[in-house]
N, C-alpha and C positions, 0 to 999 in steps of 0.2 A: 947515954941519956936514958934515963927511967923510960918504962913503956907505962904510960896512965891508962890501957885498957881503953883506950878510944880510939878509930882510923882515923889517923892523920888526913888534913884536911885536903882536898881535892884527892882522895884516892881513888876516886869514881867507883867508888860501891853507894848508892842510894839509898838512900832511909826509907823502911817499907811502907805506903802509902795506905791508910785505910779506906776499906773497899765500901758502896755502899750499898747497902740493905732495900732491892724492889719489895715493895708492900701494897696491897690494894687498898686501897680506902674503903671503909664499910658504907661509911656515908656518901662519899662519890658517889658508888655505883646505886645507893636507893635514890639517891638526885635522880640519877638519870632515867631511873626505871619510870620514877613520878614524873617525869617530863614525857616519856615516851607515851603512857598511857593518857597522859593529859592531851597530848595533841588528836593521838589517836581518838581519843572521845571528841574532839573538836572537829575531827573528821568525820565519824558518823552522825553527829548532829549538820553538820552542813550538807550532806548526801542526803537526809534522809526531810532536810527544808528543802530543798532544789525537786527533791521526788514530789511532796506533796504540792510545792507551789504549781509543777510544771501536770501533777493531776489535775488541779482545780481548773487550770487554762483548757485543757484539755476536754476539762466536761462544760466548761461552756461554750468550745466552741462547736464541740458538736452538738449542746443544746442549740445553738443558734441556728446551726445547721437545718437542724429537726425544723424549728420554728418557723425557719422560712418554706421547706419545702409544704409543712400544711398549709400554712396561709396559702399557697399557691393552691391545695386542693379545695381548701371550702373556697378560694375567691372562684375556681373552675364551679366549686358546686351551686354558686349562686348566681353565675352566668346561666346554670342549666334550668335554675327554680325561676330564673327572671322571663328566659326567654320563653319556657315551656306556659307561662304564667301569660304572657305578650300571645301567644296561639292561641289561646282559649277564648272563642267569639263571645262579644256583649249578648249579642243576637242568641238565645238557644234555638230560635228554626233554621239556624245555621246548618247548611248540607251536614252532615253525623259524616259522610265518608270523606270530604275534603278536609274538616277536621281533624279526624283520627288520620291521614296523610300527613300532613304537617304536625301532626303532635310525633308521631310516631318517628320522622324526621328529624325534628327535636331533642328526643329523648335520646334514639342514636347518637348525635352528635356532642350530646351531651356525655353520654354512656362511655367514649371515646377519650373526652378530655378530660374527666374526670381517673378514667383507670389509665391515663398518662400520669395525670400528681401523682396518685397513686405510686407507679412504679420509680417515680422519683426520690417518695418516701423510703421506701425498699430498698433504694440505690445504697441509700445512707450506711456506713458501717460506724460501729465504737471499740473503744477498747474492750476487749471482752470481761473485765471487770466490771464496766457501770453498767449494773443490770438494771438501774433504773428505767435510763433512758432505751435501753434493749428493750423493757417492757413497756415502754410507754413507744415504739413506734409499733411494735404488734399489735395492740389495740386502738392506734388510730388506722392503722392498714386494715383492720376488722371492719373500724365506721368506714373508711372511702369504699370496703369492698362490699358494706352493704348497701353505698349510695351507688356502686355500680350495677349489682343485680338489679337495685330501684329502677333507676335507667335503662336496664337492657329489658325489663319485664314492658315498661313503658312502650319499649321502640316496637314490641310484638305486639303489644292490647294495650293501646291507650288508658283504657278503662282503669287498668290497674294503677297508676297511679292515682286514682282518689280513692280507693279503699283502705286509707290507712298507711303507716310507714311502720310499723310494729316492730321491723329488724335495724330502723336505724338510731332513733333513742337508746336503747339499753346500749348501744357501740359507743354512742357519742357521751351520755353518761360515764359508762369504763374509760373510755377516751380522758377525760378531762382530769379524773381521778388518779390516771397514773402521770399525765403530761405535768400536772402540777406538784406530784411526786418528784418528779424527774428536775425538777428549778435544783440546781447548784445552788450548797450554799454559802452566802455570799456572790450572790448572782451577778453576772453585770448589769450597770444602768439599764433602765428600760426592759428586760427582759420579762418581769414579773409582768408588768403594765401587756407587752404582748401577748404574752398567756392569758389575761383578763379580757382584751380584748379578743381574740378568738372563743372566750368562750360565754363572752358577756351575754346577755340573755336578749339585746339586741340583735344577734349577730343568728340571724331563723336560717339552718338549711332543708329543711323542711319547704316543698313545689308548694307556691300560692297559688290556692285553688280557691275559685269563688263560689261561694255557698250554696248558687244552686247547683253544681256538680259535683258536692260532696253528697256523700249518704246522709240520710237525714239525724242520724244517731251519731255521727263523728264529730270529733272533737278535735281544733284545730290548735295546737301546742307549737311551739318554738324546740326546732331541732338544729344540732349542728350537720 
């Protein structure tokens, strides 16, 4: 039998099989790069919403914080202007040394609860970023710490409280300047309205003194 140049059939030699070719894809792998930086930007926009949201919370609630501890020093400071205000006899032949006992009394205890707010204000810490509100409790620490020399000069010489408050305006002025600086913005409800209030032109801490024991040149102004 003729050989035809081909292995008869089941001779178990196999027919070489073609191998295949690993290739990268150009366009696969820029997919994926575009995907990668895509998320990755998705993730610094969400890191960097979450930072500022959780800043803004942050400064209001230490404004709030702030807010409440002054209200508590002027409401101290106008228990001191009421009651030192309540000592002061209708009568001027009123004994001068029973007087100036109970004013002097007065003013100590006043002098007292007052540089208590005070150090309450103080207590208060912030992030050390919101220099606002950093500045604005130093200059209300300035006004309570001028309403406390007021009062501690008082508890020594009565006298001196009606000469005048010279060092507690220009405080309570800076005071209100930076406090209202210090509003978040985007505040929350009500917070603006308290800052008005504390500084509304209602709101005198300034000791009410009846006109015959002021000096006759003084002039009687609304302080915080």
């Amino acid at each position: 039998m003729e050989n035809s140049g081909q292995p008869p059939f089941g001779s178990g030699q196999p027919a070489a099989a073609a191998q295949p070719v690993a290739m990268n894809s150009p366009n696969k792998s820029t997919s994926l790069g575009v995907k990668l930086f895509f998320w990755f930007s998705v993730g610094l926009i969400f890191i960097a919403s979450a930072a500022a949201v959780a800043d803004w919370a942050a400064r209001n609630i230490e404004m709030t914080r702030l807010l409440t501890a002054i209200e508590a020093s002027e409401n101290q400071m106008k228990i001191a202007q009421d009651e030192i205000a309540s000592e002061i006899p209708d009568d001027p032949d009123e004994s001068d040394l029973k007087r100036n006992q109970d004013l002097k009394a007065t003013a100590a205890a006043g002098r007292d609860e007052v540089a208590t707010a005070g150090a309450e204000v103080a207590s208060l810490t912030f992030l050390p970023w919101h220099d606002e509100l950093i500045t604005a409790q130093g200059t209300y620490l300035a006004h309570n710490q001028a309403w406390v020399d007021y009062l501690a000069d008082g508890a020594a010489d009565p006298a001196t409280m009606f000469d005048g408050q010279d060092n507690i305006e220009p405080t309570w002025i800076r005071a209100e300047t930076e406090v209202r600086q210090a509003v978040p913005v985007f505040a929350w409800p009500t917070m603006s309205a308290r800052v008005n209030t504390i500084f509304s032109d209602t709101e005198t801490g300034g000791a009410v003194v009846p006109a015959i024991y002021r000096p006759a040149n003084s002039v009687s102004v609304p302080l915080g």
